[in-house]
N, C-alpha and C positions, 0 to 999 in steps of 0.2 A: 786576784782570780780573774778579773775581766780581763786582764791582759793577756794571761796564760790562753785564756780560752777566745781569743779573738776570733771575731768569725764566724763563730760557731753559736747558736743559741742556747744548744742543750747540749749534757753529754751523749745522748743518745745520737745527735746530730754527728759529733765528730766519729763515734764507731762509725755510722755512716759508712761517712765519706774516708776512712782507713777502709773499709772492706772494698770501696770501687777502684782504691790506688792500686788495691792487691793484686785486684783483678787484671790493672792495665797491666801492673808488672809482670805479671802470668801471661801475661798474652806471648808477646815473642816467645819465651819458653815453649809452649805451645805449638808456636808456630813451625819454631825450630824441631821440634820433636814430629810433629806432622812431615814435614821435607822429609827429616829420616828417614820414617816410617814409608811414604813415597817410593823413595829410591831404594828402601831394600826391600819393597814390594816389587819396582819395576827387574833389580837383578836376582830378583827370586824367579818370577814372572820369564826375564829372560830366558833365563837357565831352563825354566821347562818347556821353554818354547824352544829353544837350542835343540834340547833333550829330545823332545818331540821330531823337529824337524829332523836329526840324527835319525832318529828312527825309522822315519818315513825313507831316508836315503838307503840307512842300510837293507829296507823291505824292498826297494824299488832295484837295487844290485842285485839282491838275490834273486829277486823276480826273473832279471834280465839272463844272470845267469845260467837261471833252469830253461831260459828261454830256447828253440832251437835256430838257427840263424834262419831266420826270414828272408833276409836278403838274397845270399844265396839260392834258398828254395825259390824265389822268385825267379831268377836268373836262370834256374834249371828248367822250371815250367815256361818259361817265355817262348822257348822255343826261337825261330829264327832263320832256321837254316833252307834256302833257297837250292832247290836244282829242276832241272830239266828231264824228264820224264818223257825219252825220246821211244816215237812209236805208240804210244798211247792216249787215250783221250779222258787218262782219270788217275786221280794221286793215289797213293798206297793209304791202307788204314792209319790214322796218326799224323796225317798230313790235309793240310787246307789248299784247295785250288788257287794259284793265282789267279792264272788261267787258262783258258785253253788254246788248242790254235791250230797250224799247221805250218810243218818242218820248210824251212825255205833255205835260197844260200845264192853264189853265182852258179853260172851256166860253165858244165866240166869243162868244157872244150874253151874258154875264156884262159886269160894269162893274167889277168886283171881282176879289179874289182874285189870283194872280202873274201877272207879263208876261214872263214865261219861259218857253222850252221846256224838257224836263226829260228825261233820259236814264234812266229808270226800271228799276232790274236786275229780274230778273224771280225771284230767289230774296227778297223782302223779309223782313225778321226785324221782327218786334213787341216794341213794349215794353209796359207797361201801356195797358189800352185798355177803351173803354165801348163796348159797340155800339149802348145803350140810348139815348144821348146823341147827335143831332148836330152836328156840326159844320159850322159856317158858311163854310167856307174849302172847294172841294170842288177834284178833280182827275179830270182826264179822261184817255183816251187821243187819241192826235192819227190824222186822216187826211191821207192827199192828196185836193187837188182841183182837179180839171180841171186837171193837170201839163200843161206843154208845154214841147218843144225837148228831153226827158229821153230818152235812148236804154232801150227798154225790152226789152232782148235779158234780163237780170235776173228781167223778168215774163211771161217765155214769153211776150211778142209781146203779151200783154195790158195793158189798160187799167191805170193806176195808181190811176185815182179810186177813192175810196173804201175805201181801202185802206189800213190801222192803219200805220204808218211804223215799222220798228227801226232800231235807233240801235246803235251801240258806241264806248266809250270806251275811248281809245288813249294808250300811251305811246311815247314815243319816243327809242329805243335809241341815241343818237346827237345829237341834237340838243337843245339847251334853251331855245330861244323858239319863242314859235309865234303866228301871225297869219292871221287872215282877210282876204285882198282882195276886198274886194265891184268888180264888174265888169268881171274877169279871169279867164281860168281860165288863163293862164299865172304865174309866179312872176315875180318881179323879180331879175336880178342876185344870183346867190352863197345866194339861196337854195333850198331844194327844194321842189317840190312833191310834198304827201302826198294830195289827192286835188282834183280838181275837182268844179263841178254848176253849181246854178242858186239863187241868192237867194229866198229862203221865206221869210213871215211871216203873222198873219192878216189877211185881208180888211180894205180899208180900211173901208171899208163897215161893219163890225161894229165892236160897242158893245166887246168885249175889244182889248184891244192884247195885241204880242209883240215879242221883239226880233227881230230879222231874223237867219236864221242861213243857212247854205250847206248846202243840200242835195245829196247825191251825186249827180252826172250819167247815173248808171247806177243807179238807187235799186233796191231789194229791197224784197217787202212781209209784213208780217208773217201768215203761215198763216189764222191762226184771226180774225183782223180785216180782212170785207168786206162789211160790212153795213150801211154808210150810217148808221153809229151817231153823227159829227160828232165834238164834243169840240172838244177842239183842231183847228185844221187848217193847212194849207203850201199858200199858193197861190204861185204866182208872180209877184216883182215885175217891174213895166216901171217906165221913166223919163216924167217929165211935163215937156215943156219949160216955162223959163221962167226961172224963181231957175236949175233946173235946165240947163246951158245945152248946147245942141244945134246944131252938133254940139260935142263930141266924142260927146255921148247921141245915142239917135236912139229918137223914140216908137215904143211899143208892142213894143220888141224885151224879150225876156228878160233879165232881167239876170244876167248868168253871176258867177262866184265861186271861189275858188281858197284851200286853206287847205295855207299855208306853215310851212316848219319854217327853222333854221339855229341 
């Protein structure tokens, strides 16, 4: 019996130390079932975390979908659309001043020099500059002359001839094209109109050319310019039959003008 029981004092001893073997051998079991138990916690865990995010996506599409496009409405309200507000010294409702100024160009009787009217702001800033030196290229300011069909409620009832032209350049709060129709002062279909008048360019008769621009039907004139000083000037055009065909023309009429937005 001492041999059987080596080691051991008592039997009480050896239960013992069988119950701490048991215990070691349980451990990795244990262990092993723990890991399990782990990973199909964390692909539970995944799964409703998947599940959840799935969810969040499919809320966030719908969202988008009932959305109305922003962007576009952006694009609409930005507005953008730049014209010249010839004859006047203030933009139509719906529009923001550039700004303002007075109508310039070359001198009619030139061969030379630009065929353009020119919206001239009346704050200029200089850069380097020779006074002593001329320049060959010169600029005027522009008149009216012998205007007709222009409602001149704008010029206290008075005459427009001779009289310095102001201008203002406009932006528009709302729209981003913009177009002149020469001989309309209505608009076309879905677009709006931002002011009418009457087609202006210089005399044919004279040696300078210009381009043909739309003058306000209600023109303003500028204060300090009525002195028959010439420059540029804005007569009114009519139609010529022939190329030209007549009707839908008809000679000697004004030709009216309409400057559209959309």
């Amino acid at each position: 019996m001492a041999i059987v029981w080596s080691g051991f004092s008592t039997l009480a001893e050896l239960f013992q130390w069988r119950r701490y073997i048991k215990l070691l051998l349980a451990v990795p079991v244990l262990v092993v079932l723990a890991v399990g138990s782990y990973k199909m916690g964390l692909q539970r865990g995944g799964a409703v975390t998947m599940n959840a995010f799935r969810s969040s996506e499919s809320r966030v599409r719908r969202d988008i979908s009932q959305t109305p496009n922003s962007s576009s409405q952006t694009v609409i309200s930005a507005g953008g659309a730049i014209y010249t507000r010839w004859g006047r010294t203030e933009c139509p409702s719906g529009s923001d001043t550039v700004y303002s100024g007075i109508a310039g160009g070359s001198e009619h009787s030139h061969s030379g020099g630009g065929s353009n009217y020119l919206c001239l702001p009346t704050d200029p800033i200089w850069g380097r500059y020779n006074e002593g030196a001329e320049k060959h290229s010169k600029l005027f300011g522009a008149e009216y002359e012998v205007p007709t069909g222009i409602d001149l409620t704008n010029m206290g009832g008075q005459s427009a001839h001779d009289n310095n032209a102001p201008c203002v350049v406009c932006r528009s709060q709302t729209k981003t094209s913009v177009i002149m129709i020469p001989a309309r002062n209505i608009c076309y279909d879905d677009w709006t109109l931002e002011y009418a008048g009457y087609l202006m360019a210089e005399a044919s008769s004279h040696t300078g050319r210009t381009e043909f621009v739309c003058v306000d039907g209600s023109p303003e004139a500028d204060p300090a310019g009525f002195r028959d000083e010439n420059g540029a000037l804005f007569y009114n055009v009519e139609g010529v039959c022939g190329s030209l065909p007549c009707p839908p023309y008809v000679a000697r009429r004004e030709i009216t003008c309409a400057v559209c937005t959309k």
